[in-house]
C-alpha positions as CSV (number, residue, x, y, z in Angstrom):
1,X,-10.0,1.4,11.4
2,X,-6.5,2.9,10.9
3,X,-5.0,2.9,7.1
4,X,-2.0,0.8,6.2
5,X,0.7,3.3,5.7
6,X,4.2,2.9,5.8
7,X,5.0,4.8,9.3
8,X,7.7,7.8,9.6
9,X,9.9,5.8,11.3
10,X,10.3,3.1,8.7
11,X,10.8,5.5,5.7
12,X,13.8,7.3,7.7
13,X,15.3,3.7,9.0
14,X,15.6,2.9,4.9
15,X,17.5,6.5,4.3
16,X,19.7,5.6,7.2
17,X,21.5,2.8,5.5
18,X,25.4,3.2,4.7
19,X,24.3,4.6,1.2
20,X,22.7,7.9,1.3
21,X,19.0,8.2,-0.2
22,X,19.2,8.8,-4.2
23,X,17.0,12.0,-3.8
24,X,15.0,14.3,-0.8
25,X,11.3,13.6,0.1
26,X,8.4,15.4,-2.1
27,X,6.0,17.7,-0.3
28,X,3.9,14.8,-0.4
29,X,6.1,12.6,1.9
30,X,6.6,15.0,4.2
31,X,2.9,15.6,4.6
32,X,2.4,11.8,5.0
33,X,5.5,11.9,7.4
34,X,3.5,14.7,9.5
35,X,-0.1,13.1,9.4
36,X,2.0,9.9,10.7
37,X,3.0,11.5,13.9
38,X,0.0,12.8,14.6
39,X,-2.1,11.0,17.2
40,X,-5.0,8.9,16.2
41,X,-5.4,7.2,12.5
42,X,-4.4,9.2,9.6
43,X,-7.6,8.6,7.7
44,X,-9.4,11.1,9.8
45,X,-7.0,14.2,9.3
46,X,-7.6,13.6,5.6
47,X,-11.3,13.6,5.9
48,X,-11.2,16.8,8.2
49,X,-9.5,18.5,5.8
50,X,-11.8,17.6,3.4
51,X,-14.7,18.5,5.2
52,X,-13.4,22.0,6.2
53,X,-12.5,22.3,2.3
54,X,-16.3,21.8,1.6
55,X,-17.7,23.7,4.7
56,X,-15.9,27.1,4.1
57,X,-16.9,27.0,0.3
58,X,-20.5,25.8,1.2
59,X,-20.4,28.8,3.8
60,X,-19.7,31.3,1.4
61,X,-22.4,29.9,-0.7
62,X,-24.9,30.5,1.7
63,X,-24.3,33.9,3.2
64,X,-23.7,34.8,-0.8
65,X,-27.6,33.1,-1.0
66,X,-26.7,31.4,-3.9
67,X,-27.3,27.5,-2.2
68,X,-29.9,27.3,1.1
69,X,-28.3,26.8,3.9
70,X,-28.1,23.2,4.2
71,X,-27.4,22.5,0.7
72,X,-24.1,21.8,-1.4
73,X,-22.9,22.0,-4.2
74,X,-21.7,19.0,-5.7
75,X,-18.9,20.3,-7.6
76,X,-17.3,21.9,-4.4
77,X,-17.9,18.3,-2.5
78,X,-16.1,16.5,-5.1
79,X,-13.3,18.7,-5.5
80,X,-13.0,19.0,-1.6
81,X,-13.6,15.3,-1.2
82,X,-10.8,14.6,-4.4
83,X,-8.1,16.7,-2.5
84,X,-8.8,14.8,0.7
85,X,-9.1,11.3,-1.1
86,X,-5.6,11.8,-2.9
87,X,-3.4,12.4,-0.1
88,X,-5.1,9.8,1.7
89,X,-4.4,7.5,-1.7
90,X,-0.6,8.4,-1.8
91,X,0.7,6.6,1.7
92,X,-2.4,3.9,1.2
93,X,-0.3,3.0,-2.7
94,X,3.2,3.9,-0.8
95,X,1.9,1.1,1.7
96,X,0.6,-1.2,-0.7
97,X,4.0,-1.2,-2.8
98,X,6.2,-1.6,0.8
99,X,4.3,-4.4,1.8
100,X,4.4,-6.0,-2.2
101,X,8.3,-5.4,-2.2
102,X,8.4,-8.0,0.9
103,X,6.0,-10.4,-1.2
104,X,8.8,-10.1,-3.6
105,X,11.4,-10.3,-1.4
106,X,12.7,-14.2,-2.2
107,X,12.6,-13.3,-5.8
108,X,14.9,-10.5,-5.7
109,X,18.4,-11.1,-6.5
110,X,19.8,-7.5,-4.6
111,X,21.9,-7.3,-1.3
112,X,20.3,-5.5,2.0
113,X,21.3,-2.2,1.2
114,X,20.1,-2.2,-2.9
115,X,16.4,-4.0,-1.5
116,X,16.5,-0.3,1.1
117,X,17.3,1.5,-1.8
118,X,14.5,0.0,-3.8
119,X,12.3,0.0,-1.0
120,X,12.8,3.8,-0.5
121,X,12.3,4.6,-4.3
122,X,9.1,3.4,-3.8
123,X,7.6,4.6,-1.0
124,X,9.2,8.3,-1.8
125,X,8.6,10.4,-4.6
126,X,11.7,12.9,-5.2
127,X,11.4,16.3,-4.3
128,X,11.9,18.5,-7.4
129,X,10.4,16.1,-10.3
130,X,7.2,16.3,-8.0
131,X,7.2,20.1,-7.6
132,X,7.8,20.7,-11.5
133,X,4.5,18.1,-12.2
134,X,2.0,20.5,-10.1
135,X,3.4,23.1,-11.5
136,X,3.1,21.9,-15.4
137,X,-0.7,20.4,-14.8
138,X,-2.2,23.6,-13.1
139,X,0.0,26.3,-15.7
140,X,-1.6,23.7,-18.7
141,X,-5.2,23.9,-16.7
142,X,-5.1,27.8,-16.6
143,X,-4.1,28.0,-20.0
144,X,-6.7,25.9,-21.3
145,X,-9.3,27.2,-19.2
146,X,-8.5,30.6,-20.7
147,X,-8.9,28.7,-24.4
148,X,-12.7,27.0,-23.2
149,X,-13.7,28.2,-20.2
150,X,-14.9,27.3,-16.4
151,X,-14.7,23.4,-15.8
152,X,-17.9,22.3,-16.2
153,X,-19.7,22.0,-12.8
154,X,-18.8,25.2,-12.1
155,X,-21.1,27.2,-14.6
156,X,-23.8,27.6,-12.3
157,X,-21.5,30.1,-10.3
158,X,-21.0,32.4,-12.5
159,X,-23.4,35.2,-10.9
160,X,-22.1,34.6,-7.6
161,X,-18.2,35.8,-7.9
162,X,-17.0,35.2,-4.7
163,X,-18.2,32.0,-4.7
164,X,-17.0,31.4,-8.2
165,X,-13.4,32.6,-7.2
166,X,-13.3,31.1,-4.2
167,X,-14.3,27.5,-5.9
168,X,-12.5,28.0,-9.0
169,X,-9.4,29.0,-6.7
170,X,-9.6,25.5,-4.9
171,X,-10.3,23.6,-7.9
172,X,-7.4,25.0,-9.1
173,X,-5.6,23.9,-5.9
174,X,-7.0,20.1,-6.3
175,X,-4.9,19.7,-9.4
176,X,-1.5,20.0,-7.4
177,X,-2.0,16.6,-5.1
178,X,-3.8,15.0,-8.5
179,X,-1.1,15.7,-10.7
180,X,1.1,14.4,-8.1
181,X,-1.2,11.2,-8.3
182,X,-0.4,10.8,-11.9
183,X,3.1,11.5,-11.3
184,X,3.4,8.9,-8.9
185,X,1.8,6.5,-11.2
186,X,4.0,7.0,-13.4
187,X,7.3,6.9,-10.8
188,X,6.0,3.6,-9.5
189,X,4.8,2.0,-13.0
190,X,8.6,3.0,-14.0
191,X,10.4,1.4,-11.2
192,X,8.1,-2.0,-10.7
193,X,9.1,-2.5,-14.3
194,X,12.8,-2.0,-13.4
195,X,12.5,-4.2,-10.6
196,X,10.9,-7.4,-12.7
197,X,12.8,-6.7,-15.5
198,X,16.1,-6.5,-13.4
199,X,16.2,-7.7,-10.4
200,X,13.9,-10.5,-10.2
201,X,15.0,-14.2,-10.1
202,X,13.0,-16.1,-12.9
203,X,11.3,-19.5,-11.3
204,X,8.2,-20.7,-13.1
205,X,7.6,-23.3,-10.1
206,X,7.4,-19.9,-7.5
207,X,4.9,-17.7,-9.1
208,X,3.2,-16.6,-6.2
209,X,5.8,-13.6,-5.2
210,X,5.6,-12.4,-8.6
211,X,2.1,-11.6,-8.5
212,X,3.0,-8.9,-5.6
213,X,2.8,-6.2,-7.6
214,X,0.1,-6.4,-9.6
215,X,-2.6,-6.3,-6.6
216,X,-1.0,-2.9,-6.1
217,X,-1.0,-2.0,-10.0
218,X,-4.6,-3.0,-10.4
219,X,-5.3,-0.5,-7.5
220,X,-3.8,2.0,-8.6
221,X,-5.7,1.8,-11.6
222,X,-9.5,1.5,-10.6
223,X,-8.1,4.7,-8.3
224,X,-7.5,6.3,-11.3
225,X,-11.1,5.7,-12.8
226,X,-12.9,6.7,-9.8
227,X,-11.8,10.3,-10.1
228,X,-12.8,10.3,-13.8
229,X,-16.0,8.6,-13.0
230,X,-16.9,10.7,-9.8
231,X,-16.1,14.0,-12.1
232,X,-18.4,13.0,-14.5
233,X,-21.3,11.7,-12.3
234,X,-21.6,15.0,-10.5
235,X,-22.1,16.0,-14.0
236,X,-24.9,14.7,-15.2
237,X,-25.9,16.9,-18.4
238,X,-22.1,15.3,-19.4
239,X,-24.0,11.3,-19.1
240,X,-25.2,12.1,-23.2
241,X,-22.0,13.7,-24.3
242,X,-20.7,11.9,-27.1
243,X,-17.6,13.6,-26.2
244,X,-17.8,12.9,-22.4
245,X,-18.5,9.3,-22.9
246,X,-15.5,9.2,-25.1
247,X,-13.3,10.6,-22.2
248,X,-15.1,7.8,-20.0
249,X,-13.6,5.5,-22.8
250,X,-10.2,6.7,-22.9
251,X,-9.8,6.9,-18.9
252,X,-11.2,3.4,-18.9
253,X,-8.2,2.4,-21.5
254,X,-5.8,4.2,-19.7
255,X,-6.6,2.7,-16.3
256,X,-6.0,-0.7,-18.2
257,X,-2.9,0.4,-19.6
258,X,-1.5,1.0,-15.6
259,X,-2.4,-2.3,-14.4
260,X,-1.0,-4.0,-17.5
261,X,2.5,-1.8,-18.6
262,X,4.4,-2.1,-15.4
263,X,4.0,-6.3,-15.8
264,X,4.5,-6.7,-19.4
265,X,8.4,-7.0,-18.7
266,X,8.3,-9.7,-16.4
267,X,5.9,-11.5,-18.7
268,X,8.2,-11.5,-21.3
269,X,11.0,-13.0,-19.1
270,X,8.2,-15.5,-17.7
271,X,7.5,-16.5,-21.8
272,X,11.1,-16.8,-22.5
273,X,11.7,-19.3,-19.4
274,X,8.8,-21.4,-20.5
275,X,9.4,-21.6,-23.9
276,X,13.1,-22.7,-23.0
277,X,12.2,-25.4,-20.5
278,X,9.4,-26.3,-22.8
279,X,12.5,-26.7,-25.6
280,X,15.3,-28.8,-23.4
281,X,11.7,-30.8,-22.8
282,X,11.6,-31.3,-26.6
283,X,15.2,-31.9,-27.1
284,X,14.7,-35.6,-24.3
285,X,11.6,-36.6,-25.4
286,X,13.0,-36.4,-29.1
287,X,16.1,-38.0,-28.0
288,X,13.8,-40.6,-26.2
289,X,12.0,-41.1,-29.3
290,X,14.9,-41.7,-31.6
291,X,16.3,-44.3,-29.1
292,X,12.4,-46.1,-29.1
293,X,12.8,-46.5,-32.8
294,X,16.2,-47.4,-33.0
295,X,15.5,-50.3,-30.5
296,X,12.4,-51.3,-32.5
297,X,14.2,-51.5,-35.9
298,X,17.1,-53.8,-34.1
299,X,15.0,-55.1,-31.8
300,X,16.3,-55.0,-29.1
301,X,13.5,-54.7,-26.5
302,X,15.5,-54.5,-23.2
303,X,14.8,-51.4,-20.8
304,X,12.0,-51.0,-22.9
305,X,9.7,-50.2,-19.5
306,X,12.3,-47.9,-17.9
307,X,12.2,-45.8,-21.8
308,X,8.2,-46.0,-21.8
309,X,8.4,-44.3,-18.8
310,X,10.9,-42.0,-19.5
311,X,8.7,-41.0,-22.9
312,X,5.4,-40.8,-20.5
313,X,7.4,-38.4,-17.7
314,X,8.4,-35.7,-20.4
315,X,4.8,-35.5,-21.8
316,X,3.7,-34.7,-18.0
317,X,6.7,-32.5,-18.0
318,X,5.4,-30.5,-21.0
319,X,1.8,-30.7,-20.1
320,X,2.7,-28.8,-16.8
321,X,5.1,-26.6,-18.2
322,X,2.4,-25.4,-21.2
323,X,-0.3,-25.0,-17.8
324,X,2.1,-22.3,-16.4
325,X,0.4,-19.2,-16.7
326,X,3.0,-16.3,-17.7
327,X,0.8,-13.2,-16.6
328,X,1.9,-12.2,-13.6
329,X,-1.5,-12.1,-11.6
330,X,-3.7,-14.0,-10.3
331,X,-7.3,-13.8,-12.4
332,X,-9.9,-12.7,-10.0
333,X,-7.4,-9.3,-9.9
334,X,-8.5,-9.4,-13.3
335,X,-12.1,-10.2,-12.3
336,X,-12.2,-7.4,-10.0
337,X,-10.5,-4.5,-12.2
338,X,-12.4,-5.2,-15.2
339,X,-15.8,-5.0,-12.9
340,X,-14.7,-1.4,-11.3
341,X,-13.6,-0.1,-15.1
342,X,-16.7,-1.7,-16.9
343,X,-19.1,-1.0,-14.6
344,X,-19.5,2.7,-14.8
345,X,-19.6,2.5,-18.3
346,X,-22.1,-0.1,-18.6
347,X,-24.1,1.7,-16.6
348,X,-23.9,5.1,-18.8
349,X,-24.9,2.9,-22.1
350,X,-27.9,1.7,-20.7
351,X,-28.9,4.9,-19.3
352,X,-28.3,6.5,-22.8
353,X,-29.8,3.9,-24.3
354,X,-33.0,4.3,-21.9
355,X,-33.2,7.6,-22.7
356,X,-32.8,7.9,-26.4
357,X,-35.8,5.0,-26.0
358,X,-38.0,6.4,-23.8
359,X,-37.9,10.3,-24.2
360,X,-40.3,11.2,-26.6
């Protein structure tokens, strides 16, 4: 089955508008641009890649003897599998937010050529800010592996060094497209917040295009904890690691954190127009309320029906209005994000607590 992405075509048809595009394409872009000419569906260039990643570091490993031939090692699969996974991710999120810009389309208070603008800022990460992100995450990994050492996974390499070089080299190498992950988590958690919080048309009674972007963030998120989690299940001496399992935690907290930041604007604005229709609400029923007494102290009982009524339409009015969720997603995302976040670390506890039980 071919990927969503948003194709070549469509990204240069948005930088063709009257306005110029704000910034130039990141490597990443014109990667994505590339794979999208390319005959066949993109998926498959990104898992040959990976697989040629894997196969010349296995290869080494077995002319070096280290591994039988046949064998891999798991650290070199993940961080080969990782490199291929992320640039497949990248277009698949780019896609995702395209696709959730048009859900939110009738919401959007912006002419043609600001909703192009938009819609390029996020499907395109700028050139330079992207570069300079690589660059700081592997100079910061190199400097801290010099502090503490080889990753762990890689330890058992150590008496083979061109293996270890070659491994460590590509590991290395895997934190440019990641660190342009978490770069463009942070571009598009920046700019969906922009777009609630500013260009959005507020409507309590049309929910359902505001909800577009959360599918996306929640994503985004559980994409986040799969790396973490994949890491540290090729790991396993890390599964009773006070320390590890506190990493587990903060990842976990931190995926949260991107599925809820970007939407906590817009839920502010949704809490602000509820509480003021909930208030002019208030305001008629207690003017309805003053007139009911007034005409009972004087008595006069005329067009009492039509007021009863009236009375009895604002309380439905408020009971609807206080219904109206003001989260901005619909709650089996929820379901779904807490299940891919929990789940790993449930699993962990009980395997800790299996083995604290059972080992003698």
């Amino acid at each position: 089955m071919t990927m969503p992405r948003v194709a070549a075509g469509e990204k240069s048809d948005s930088k063709s508008e009257s306005r110029p595009a704000p910034y130039s394409p990141s490597w990443i872009d014109r990667i994505t641009a590339w794979v999208d000419r390319l005959a066949g569906p993109s998926w498959l260039y990104y898992l040959g890649l990976g697989l040629a990643v894997l196969l010349v570091q296995t290869i080494v490993l077995w002319i070096e003897g280290v591994y039988p031939v046949g064998t891999f090692f798991p650290a070199q699969a993940y961080t080969a599998g990782a490199i291929a996974y992320v640039l497949a991710l990248l277009p698949y999120l780019d896609n995702r937010a395209d696709s959730a810009l048009t859900t939110l389309r009738p919401a959007l208070k912006v002419s043609e050529e600001e909703y192009s603008q938009l819609r390029y800022q996020l499907t395109t990460l700028p050139a330079r800010p992207t570069v300079l992100a690589s660059l700081v995450a592997v100079t910061f990994i190199i400097l801290t592996e010099q502090l503490w050492g080889s990753p762990t996974g890689y330890e058992a390499l150590a008496s083979s060094p061109v293996s270890a070089a070659l491994s460590y080299s590509v590991y290395l190498i895997s934190w440019w497209p990641f660190s342009a992950f978490i770069y463009h988590t942070v571009h598009h958690l920046r700019l969906i917040n922009r777009i609630y919080c500013g260009h959005t048309r507020i409507d309590l009674f049309r929910m359902r295009p505001l909800y577009a972007f959360s599918n996306l963030t929640a994503v985004t998120a559980a994409s986040l904890a799969f790396l973490t989690y994949g890491w540290q299940a090729i790991n396993p001496g890390m599964l009773f690691d006070p320390t590890a399992f506190g990493i587990a935690l903060l990842i976990a907290v931190l995926a949260a954190s991107t599925f809820v930041w970007p939407l906590l604007g817009i839920h502010r604005l949704l809490v602000e127009e509820k509480e003021r229709l909930l208030d002019k609400s208030s305001l008629r029923l207690e003017a309805s309320l003053v007139e009911l007494d007034q005409r009972m102290d004087s008595g006069d009982l005329e067009g009492m029906e039509d007021l009863n009524l009236a009375i009895a339409s604002l309380e439905i009015e408020q009971n609807v209005l206080s219904r109206i969720p003001t989260w901005p997603w619909q709650p089996e995302t929820v379901r779904l994000l807490l299940a891919a976040l929990l789940f790993p670390l449930g699993l962990w506890i009980t395997q800790f607590v299996l083995q604290a039980v059972l080992s003698p």
